[in-house]
Structure formats: C-alpha cells, structure tokens
C-alpha positions, 0 to 999 in steps of 0.5 A, spaced: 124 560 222 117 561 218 117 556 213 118 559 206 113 555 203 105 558 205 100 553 206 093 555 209 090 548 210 083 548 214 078 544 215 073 545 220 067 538 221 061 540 225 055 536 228 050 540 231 043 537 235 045 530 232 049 526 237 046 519 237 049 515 244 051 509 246 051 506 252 058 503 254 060 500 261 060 503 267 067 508 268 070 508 276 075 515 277 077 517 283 079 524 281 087 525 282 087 532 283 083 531 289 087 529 295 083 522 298 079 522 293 074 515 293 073 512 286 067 513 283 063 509 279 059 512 273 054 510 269 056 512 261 055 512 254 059 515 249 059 517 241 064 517 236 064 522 230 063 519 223 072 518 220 074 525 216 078 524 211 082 529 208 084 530 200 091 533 204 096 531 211 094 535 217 099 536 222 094 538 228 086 537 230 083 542 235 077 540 238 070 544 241 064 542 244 059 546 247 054 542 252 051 542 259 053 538 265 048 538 270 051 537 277 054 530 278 056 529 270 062 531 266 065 529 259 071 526 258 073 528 250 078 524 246 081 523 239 085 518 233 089 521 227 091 515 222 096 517 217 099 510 211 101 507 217 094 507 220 090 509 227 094 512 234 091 510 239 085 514 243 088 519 246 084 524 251 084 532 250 079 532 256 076 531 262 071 536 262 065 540 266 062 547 267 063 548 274 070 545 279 069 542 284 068 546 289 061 548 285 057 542 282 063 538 278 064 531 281 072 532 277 076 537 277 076 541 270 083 538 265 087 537 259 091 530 261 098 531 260 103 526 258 101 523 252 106 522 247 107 517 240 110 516 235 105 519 231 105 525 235 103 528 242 097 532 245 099 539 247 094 541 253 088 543 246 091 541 240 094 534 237 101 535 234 103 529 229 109 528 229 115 530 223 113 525 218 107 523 222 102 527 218 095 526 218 089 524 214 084 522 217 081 523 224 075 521 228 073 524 235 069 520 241 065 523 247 064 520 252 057 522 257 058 520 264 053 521 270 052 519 277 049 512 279 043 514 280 038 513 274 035 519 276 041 523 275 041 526 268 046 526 263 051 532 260 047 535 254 051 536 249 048 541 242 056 541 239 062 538 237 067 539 232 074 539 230 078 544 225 084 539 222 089 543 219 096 545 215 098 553 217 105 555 214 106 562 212 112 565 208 113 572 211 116 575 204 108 573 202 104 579 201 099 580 206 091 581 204 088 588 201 082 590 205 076 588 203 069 588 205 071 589 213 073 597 211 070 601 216 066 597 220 067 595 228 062 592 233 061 595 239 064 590 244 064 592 251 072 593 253 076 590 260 083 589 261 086 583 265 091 588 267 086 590 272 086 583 275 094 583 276 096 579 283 089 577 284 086 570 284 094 567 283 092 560 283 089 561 277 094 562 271 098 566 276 093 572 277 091 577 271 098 576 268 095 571 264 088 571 263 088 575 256 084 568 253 078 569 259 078 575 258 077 576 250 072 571 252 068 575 257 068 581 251 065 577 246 059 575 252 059 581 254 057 584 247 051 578 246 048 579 253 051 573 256 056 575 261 055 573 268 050 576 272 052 580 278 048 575 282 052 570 279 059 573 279 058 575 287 063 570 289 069 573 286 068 579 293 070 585 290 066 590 283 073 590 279 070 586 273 068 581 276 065 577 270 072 575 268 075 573 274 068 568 273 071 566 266 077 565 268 075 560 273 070 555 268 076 556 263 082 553 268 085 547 266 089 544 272 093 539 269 096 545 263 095 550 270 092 556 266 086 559 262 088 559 256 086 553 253 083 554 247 077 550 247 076 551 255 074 557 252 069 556 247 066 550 251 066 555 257 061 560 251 058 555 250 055 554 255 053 561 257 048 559 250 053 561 245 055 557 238 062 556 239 067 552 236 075 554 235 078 554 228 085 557 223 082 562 218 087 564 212 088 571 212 083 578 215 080 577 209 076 572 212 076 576 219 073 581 215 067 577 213 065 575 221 066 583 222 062 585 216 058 580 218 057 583 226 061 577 229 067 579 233 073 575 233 077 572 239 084 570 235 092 568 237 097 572 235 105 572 236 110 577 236 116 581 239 114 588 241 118 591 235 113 587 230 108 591 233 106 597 233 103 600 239 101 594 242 108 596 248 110 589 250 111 582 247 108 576 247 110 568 246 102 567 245 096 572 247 089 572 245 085 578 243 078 581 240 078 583 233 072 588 233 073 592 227 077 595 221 079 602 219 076 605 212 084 604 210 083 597 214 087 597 219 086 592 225 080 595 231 083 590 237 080 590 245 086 588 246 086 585 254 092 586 254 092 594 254 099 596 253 100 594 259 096 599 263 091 597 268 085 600 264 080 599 261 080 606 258 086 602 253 083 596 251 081 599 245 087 599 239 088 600 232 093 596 230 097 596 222 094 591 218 100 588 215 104 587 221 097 585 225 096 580 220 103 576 220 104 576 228 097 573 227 099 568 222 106 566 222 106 562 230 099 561 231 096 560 225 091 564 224 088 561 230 080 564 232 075 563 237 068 564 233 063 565 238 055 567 236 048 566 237 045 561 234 040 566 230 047 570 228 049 568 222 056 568 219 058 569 212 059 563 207 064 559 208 069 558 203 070 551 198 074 548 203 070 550 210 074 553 215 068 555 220 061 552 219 
C-alpha cells in the first residue's frame, strides 16, 4: 500500500574528468564464479567521493559510473550511509568490468549479494536503509584494479555518481498537467525483446526478462552507438542482434539477470554516452529531457488493469518514454510489445494519468538518463535530481 503522504526527495551528486586516485595495497581475488579459479594478484588504487550531506533522511542510494576496462582491469564499486548513530560499514554494489569473461574481463561481471546491517542492506543496484535507519550522509568509493604488470594500463573512468533518495506518492494525489512535452517524440529505433523469448536462457531466462537491455539498445541506437554488425556477429543469428549484446554486458551473475540498473548505464557508458540513474518527480520533468531530445529509459509497476493498452502486468519492467501527444499523453517503445513478437508493436501511447502512477508509485520514478556529451539536458531543478 502506497504511503498517503507524498515525498519526491531526490538528490543526484556527480563528478566528471576529476577522479584523483590513491594508490592502495595490492588486492588478491580468485574469482568465485569460476570453477578453480587461482587468486590473482592486482595492483590497485582507489578514490573516495567527498561525504554529501543531506538537508532531509534518505532511504536509498543508487550508484553509476561510466568507465573503460582495458583487458585484465575491472572496478569494484562500493558505498557508506550514516544516520545519528553513525557510519555503516563499506558495503559493495559491484565488482565491475565491460567485457565477461569469456572476452577481456579477468572477473566475472556482478553485484555481491548477502550484505545485510542494521542500517539496512544492498539489493543487487541499490542500498535500502532499514526502517528507522534513514540516511543523511553517504560517500562512494572506487577502487581501480589491474594486472601486476606495470604495463598493464588502468580502468579509465570519465563519471561516477550516486542519486540519494526519498520517493512516496499518495495515489488520491492528482497527477502533473502536460507542459513543455506536448507534442513532441524522438525518433527512437524500436525492438522487442519478445523477439529473443527462448533464446540465450542462461541470460535472465531468454527475452522474458530483457526489457532493460533492450530499452537500453533503443536509446544507443538512436545516438549511433549500437553495436555494430562486426561486433554483434557472435550472437550467430540477424534477429536483432545488438540486444542480445546489451544483454551480455549487462548480466550480473550473482543477481542472475539483465536488469541491473546501473549495469545499464555502465554498459551505455561505455559505448561513449553520459550516463547515470536517477528518480524524477513527475512527466513534467520527463517532459523537459523529451522537449529537450533526450528519450528517457524509466521503471514502472503495474497490474494490466492499471494500464491500459499495455496487454500484461508486470512486478518491474523498464521502457523508453520517446514522446508526448499534443493532449500529453505517454508515446512509449515499450520493448515488452503487448506480448508480441514484433517490433512493429513496440511503439505505444499510453493515458497519462495511469502512466505517471504506475511510474511513480513502486518504482519511484525511476529513469536511465543516457546522453552524449555535446547533448545538453534541461536545467536541473533547485534540488538537482539530474546533472
């Protein structure tokens, strides 16, 4: 049951071309998911973000971080929260690198599950406080690691950032009125990951679940950074290939699917977009990317009743917002394609007001902003929730 009491707390911090390292002892890690794999030693360095204080409690951070992982080199990704009773400890949201194992990758690419306080506990992309365990400090921590060799070179990383936030939404609320978005779309290629059902199933259980890859492969598509036949020729068949390589260099093993949220942006920002996670407020806001040329990848929640159109429900399913009606109603490639396999039913208009609540109400607004460098988005609001 949504909370009868609305708060649209969100607070993005971001640092770009300015990650000074440390040099740190060297890391031995024998990779678990990797039957007999040896313990390798790696030389590391590491970098910890300035602690951002909050002016209100937070009940979640989610990370980005955009980077390159020459071969041999990966990431490992962690956070702190404090509250009045103090600092957590460091707990980890990943162990991270481009590529699997079976291409350049020296790890296999995953969150680390099991990490449980009593300040709360890390759930595959996210930190979730713990009732009574609000937060109103954190602080990130990169470390870089790479082979022994000293000619090995190191992960090259252009962003990190971390949304802080507080989303609850009263559903008797009224929902936004259209606004700058009114009739404007973004021509963003379609496909459906209903084309991919059955296939690949060690990856998230085939297309079934590959609505976030997907979404993410529209959007790259639309900027010119899709993977390139060339590179897409492992996958062995034409049926859209480019997602099933999303999917690879998205998949956490350890979470067992494709979803991972900032897997995603990670994944975009290594195909040389600016990419990062965050909540937004309300479509006003969507509004604004889309006025701007900026599709947006969001979550959303929802019973098939609650929306119509759609032809299913979902517990969680990303899709790309690409547009508004003149009346301002949602124009979504929805990868989910009413359950067809066709990219001819990716494209669909869905009523505003249902849209914005499914949106809202479980997954908090949730988006994947993913832009080129030369794009600029829209002015952020006081309390900056994108960057």
């Amino acid at each position: 049951m949504l909370s009868s009491v609305s708060e649209r707390h969100a607070a993005l911090a971001l640092w770009e071309n300015d990650v000074e390292w440390v040099q740190a002892p060297d890391v031995h890690y024998a990779d678990p998911h990797v039957e007999g794999a040896p313990a390798t030693t790696y030389r590391a360095r590491y970098w910890e973000s300035p602690v951002i204080e909050l002016d209100w409690a937070a009940r979640e951070l989610i990370p980005s971080w955009n980077a390159r992982t020459p071969g041999g080199t990966w990431l490992q990704v962690e956070g702190r929260v404090a509250d009045e009773g103090g600092w957590s400890p460091w707990f980890t949201f990943a162990r991270w690198a481009e590529d699997d194992v079976a291409g350049e990758s020296p790890i296999t690419r995953t969150s680390v599950p099991g990490q449980s306080f009593e300040a709360g506990h890390v759930e595959a992309d996210s930190w979730v406080a713990a009732s009574g365990h609000e937060f109103d400090r954190w602080q990130l921590r990169l470390t870089a690691l790479a082979g022994a060799s000293h000619e090995q070179p190191w992960p090259d990383v252009s962003l990190v950032a971390a949304v802080a936030c507080r989303m609850s939404i009263d559903p008797d609320e009224p929902t936004s009125t259209p606004a700058v978005g009114r009739g404007h779309e973004v021509p963003v290629p379609v496909h459906s990951q209903r084309l991919h059902v059955d296939s690949f199933p060690h990856w998230d259980d085939g297309g079934q679940s590959w609505c976030s890859p997907t979404s993410t492969t529209m959007v790259l598509a639309h900027w010119g950074l899709a993977p390139s036949p060339a590179e897409s020729a492992w996958v062995g068949h034409d049926t859209d290939p480019e997602v099933v390589h999303g999917v690879r260099r998205v998949f956490d093993r350890d979470y067992g699917g494709a979803g991972n949220w900032s897997f995603n942006t990670a994944y975009a920002g290594a195909r040389g977009l600016r990419a990062y996670v965050t909540r937004l407020r309300d479509l006003t806001e969507v509004e604004a990317f889309v006025a701007a040329g900026v599709p947006l990848v969001v979550s959303v929640t929802f019973r098939e009743e609650e929306l119509d159109g759609a032809g299913y429900s979902t517990k969680g399913h990303l899709l790309t917002v690409v547009g508004f009606t003149a009346e301002g109603d949602v124009i979504s490639n929805d990868p989910n394609s009413h359950r067809v396999a066709s990219n001819d039913e990716v494209r669909t208009v869905y009523r505003r007001e249902q849209f914005e609540r499914v949106w809202l109400g479980a997954d908090g607004g949730l988006a994947y902003v993913m832009h080129p460098r030369d794009v600029a988005l829209p002015t952020a609001p006081v309390e900056a929730n994108w960057a």
